[in-house]
N, C-alpha and C positions, 0 to 999 in steps of 0.2 A: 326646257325639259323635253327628251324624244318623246314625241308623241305613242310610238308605242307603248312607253311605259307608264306614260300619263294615263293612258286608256286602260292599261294593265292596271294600277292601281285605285283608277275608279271602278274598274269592274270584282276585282276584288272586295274594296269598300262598301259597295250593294252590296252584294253579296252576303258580307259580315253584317250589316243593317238586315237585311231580309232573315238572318237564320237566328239574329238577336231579335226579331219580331216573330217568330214565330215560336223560340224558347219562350218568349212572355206573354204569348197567345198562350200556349199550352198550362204554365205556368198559372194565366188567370182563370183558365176554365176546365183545365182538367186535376180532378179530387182523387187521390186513389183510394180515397177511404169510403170513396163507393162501390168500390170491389173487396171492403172486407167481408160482406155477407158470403159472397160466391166462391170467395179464399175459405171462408171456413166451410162452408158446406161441398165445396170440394177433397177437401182431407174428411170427412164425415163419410160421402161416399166412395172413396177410393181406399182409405182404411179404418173405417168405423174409429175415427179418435178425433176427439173436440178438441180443437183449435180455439185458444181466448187470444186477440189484440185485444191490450186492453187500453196502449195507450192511441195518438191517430201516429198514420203513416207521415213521414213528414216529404218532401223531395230537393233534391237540389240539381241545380244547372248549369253551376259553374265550378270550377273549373272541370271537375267532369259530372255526369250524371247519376246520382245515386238516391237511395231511401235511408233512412233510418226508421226502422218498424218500431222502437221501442222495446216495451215488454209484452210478451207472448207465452203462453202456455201449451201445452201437448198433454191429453189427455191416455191413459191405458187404453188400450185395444176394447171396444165393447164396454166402457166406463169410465162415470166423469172423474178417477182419480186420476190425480197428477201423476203422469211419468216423467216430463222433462221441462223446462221454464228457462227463460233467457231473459235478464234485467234488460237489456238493452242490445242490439246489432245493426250494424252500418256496413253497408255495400255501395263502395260507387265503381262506374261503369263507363268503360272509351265508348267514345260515340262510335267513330269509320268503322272498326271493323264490326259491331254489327250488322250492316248493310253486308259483311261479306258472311255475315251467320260465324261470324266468329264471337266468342265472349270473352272479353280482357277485362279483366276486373282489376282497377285499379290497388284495392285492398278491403281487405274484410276486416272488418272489427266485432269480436263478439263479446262481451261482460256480465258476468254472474251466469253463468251456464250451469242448471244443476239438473242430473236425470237418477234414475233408478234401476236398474237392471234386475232381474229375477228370472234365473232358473229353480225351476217347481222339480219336487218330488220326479216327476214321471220324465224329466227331463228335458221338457218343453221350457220356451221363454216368453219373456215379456214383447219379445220383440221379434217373434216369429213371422208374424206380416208383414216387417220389411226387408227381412230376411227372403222370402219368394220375389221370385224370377219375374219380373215385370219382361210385357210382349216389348220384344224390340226396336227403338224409331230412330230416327235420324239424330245424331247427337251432332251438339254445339263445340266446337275445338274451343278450349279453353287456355287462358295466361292469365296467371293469377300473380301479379304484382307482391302481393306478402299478405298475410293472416296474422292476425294476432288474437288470442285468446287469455281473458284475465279472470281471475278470481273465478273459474271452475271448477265443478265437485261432480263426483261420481260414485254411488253404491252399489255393491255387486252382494244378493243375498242368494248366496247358494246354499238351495235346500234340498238338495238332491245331496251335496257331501256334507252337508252339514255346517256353512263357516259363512263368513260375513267380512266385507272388504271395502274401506273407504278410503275413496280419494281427494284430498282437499286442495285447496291452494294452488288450482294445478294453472302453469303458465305457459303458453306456449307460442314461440315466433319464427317464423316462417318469412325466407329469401322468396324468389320467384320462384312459382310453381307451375310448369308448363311443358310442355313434349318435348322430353329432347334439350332438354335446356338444364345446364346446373344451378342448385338451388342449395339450400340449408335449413336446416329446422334444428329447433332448440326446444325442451319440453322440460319442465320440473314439477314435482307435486312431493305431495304428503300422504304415503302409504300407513293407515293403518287396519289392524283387522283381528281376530280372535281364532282359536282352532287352528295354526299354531299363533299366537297371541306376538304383532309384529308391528313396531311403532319407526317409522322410518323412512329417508327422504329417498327420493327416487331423481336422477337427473338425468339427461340424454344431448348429445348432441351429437349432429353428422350432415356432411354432405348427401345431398339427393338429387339421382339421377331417374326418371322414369319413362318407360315407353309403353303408350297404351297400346299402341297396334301388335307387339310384340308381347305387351302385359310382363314386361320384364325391368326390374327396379336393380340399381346400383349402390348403393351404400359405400361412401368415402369418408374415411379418416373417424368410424362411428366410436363412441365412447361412451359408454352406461355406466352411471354408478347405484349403490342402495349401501346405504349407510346409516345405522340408527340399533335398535332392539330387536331382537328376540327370546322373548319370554326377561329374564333377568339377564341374559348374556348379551355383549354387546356382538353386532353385524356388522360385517363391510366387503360388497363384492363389486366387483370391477371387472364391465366386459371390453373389451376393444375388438376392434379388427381393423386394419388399414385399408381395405378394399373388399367386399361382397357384394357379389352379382346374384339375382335370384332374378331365374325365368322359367319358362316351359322348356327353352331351351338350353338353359345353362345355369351351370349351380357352379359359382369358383370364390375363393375365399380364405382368409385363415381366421381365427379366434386363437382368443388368450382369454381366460377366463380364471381368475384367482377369489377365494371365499377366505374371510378370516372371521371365526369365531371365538372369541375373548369372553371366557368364564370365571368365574372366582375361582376356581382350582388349577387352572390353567390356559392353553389356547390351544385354538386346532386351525392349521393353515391347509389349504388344497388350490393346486394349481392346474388347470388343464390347457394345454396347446395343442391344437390343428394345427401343422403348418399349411396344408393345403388340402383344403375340401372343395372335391369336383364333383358334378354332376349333369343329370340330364333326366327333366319331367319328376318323377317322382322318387329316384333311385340317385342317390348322392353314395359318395365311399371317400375314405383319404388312407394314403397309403400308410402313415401311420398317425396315432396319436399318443400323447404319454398325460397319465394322470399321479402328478406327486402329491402326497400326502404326511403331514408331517403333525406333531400334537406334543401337548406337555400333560398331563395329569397327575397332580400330586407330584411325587418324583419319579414317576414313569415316562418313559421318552417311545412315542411311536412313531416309524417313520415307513412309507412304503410309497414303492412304483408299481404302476399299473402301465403298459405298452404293447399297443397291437394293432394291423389294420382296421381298417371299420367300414361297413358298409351298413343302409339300410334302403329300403324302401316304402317310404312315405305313404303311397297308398294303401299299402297293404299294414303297414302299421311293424314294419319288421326288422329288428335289427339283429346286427352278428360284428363279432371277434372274435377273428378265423384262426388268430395264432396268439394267442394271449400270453402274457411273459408276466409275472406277478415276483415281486421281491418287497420282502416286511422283515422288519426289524423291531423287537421292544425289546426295551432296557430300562434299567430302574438303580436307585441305590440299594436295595435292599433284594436286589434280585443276585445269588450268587453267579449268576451266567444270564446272557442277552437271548433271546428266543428270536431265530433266524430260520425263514423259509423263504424259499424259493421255487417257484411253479410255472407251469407252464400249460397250456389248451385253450379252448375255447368255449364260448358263450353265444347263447342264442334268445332272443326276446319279443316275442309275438304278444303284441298289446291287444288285435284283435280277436285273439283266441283263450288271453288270460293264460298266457304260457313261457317260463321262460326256464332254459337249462344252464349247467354249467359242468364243464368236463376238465380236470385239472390233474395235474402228474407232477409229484419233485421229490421235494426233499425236507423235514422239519430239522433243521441243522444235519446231521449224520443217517436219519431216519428215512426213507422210502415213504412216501405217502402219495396212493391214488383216490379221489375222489370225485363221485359222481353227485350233484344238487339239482333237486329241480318242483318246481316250484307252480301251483294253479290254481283259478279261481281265485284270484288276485284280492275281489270281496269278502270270500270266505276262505282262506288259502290251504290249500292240501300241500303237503313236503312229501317229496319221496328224496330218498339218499342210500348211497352206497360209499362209504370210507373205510381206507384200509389201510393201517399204519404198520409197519414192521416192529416200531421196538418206541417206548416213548416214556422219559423218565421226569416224572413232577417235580419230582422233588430239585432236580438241578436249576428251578426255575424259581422257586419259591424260598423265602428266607429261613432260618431256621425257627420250628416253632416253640412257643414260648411254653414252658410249665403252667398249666392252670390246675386249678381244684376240679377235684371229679367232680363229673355230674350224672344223676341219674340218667338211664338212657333212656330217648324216646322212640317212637316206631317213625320210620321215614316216612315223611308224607311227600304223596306221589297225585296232591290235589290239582297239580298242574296241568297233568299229562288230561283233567277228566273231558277239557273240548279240544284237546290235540288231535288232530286230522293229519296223522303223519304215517308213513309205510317206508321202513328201510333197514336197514343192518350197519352195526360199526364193527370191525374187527381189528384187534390187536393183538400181536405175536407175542411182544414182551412189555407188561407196563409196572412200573414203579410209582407209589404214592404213599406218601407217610411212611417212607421205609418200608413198605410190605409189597413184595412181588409177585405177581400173578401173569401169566403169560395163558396163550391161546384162549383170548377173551372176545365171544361175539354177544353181542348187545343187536336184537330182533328188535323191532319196535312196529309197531302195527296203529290202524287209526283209533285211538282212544284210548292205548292206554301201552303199557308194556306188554311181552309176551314173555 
């Protein structure tokens, strides 16, 4: 044998003897479960919340370095209730590139993951302390091998709107997770919740791409579904997109987004398509989008588009269609003629100010119709409107009506109008109803009541 390889291969052989003696040094003498006192009184004073191991840390060494902590709890902010609990989680760890302050995690395993979320009245959370801005240090470059998450649950009690949200079952698995590097993640759970009362699965899967230094994420070939109830009707919507990039610097993308709602009296379908949504920081737009909508009820048929550019911006909370194109159609058997309009303006929606407009121009089949909507105070909502029809005939839309027995008469009741918060006017030139014609008819309406 060359001797230098002979010499190469004993000094390697040390080598592995010296770092397998020093693994079983460390191994016999060093306990991590002497550092759980200082692990939890560390989460004590860094975010006043009580930390339970309860079982010990365990470690291993071969074939790469990791822990298994066990079971562990997280206490509320300022109190020993439980906020979050984990049956059991495993992390192991390459050795080399820590020497370089690098962290490659071979794989994370977590099981029985269960927390609690709470937004309060004033609209504060449970989790507002880890929410603030921690002072900035030197961060460890991460590659993360895969994640797998099992048998997880999560409840969101929002008492600020009023409603309640639980997540069960939720599973989730994860390719490599690293800068710069393609990855995948898969996620499924069990959505249910009350206000509006919704029993149903939730699935995800997609390519991932992300860059921290740029803080900008790629989404390949993503696919959502949610499938299951609402209230008595049956759900089913479906998002895709074949490529979405989200950064500071770049917003580009398309979505398809389809809803099918299945009720005992019929179905309501709606489909919406971006073909290409661009952007930059917080101001995205696409030059168009078209919103179909289609529906059965009883034996009435609705069908309509919606198509316009779109822009908004995110920070400001603002959206607009600049040129809005509106076409609706219902039809019925018992309807002697189809009710067709066609319009056309635009829409404005300012969510930070509780404000949103809408300005429309066409046509109710033969008819002229402008109108102005708009809408505030979204909590407590005020209407103002301005609509003005030229000529508009009921009866062409309505079946013929039946002979019934008189009945005495009674006084209109107008108990509806008495927390109406509305300011506006309807005018019509020429209207027909029940065979009786009245033309040059304006309807004032003011907040609270008729004028």
């Amino acid at each position: 044998m060359n001797k230098t390889l002979k010499y190469g291969l004993i000094s390697v052989g040390a080598i592995l003897i010296a770092f397998l003696a020093l693994v079983a040094l460390v191994a016999a003498t060093f306990n991590p479960n002497d550092y759980k006192p200082l692990i939890v009184k560390l989460a004590q004073d860094k975010k006043q919340r009580t930390l339970k191991l309860e079982g010990d840390i365990k470690l291993t060494f071969f074939p790469r370095i990791g822990a298994d902590l066990g079971r562990l709890a997280l206490s509320e902010h300022g109190s020993d209730k439980e906020f979050a609990a984990v049956d059991s989680a495993r992390v192991s760890l390459a050795v080399l590139p820590l020497l370089k302050r690098q962290l490659v995690v071979d794989r994370i395993r977590v099981d029985g993951i269960r927390a609690r979320l709470v937004r309060y009245p004033d609209g504060s959370t449970n989790i507002d302390d880890f929410l603030k801005k921690e002072e900035e240090s030197e961060q460890f470059k991460f590659d993360i091998e895969g994640v797998s998450v099992t048998r997880a649950a999560l409840s969101f009690d929002d008492q600020m709107a009023g409603r309640k949200l639980d997540i069960t079952g939720m599973e989730f698995e994860s390719g490599r997770l690293a800068n710069n590097q393609p990855g995948k993640v898969e996620l499924k759970f069990t959505l249910q919740g009350e206000n509006p009362k919704v029993d149903a699965q939730v699935a995800l899967t997609s390519g991932l791409l992300f860059d921290t230094e740029a803080k900008a994420i790629t989404l390949d070939a993503l696919a959502v579904s949610l499938t299951g109830k609402r209230g008595a009707d049956g759900l089913d919507i479906r998002l895709t997109s074949p490529k979405f990039e989200l950064g500071p610097e770049r917003v580009a993308g398309k979505i398809d987004l389809t809803v099918k709602l299945m009720q005992p009296k019929g179905n309501l379908d709606l489909a919406l398509s971006v073909p290409a949504l661009a952007g930059k920081g917080s101001a995205i737009r696409a030059d168009n989008f078209t919103l179909d909508f289609s529906g059965r009820q009883g034996d009435n048929t609705v069908k309509s588009r919606i198509a316009s550019p779109f822009s908004a911006n995110l920070g400001t909370r603002q959206f607009s269609l600049d040129k809005l194109v509106v076409s609706f159609n219902l039809s019925g058997l018992t309807m002697p003629r189809a009710l067709n309009m066609n319009l056309g303006g635009a829409a404005r929606l300012d969510l930070a100010r509780q404000d949103a407009h809408l300005d429309l121009g066409g046509k109710i089949d033969e008819s002229p119709l402008k109108a102005k909507l708009g809408i505030s105070h979204f909590d407590a909502p005020a209407y103002d409107f301005d609509i003005a029809i030229e000529q508009l005939d009921v009866d062409r839309y309505l079946p013929p009506a039946k002979p019934e027995a008189k009945q005495p008469e009674k006084p209109l009741d107008f108990s509806f109008l008495k927390n109406l918060n509305a300011n506006g006017q309807l005018s019509i030139g020429a209207l027909k109803v029940a065979n009786i014609k009245s033309s040059n008819i304006k309807l004032n309406v003011k907040a609270g009541g008729l004028k």
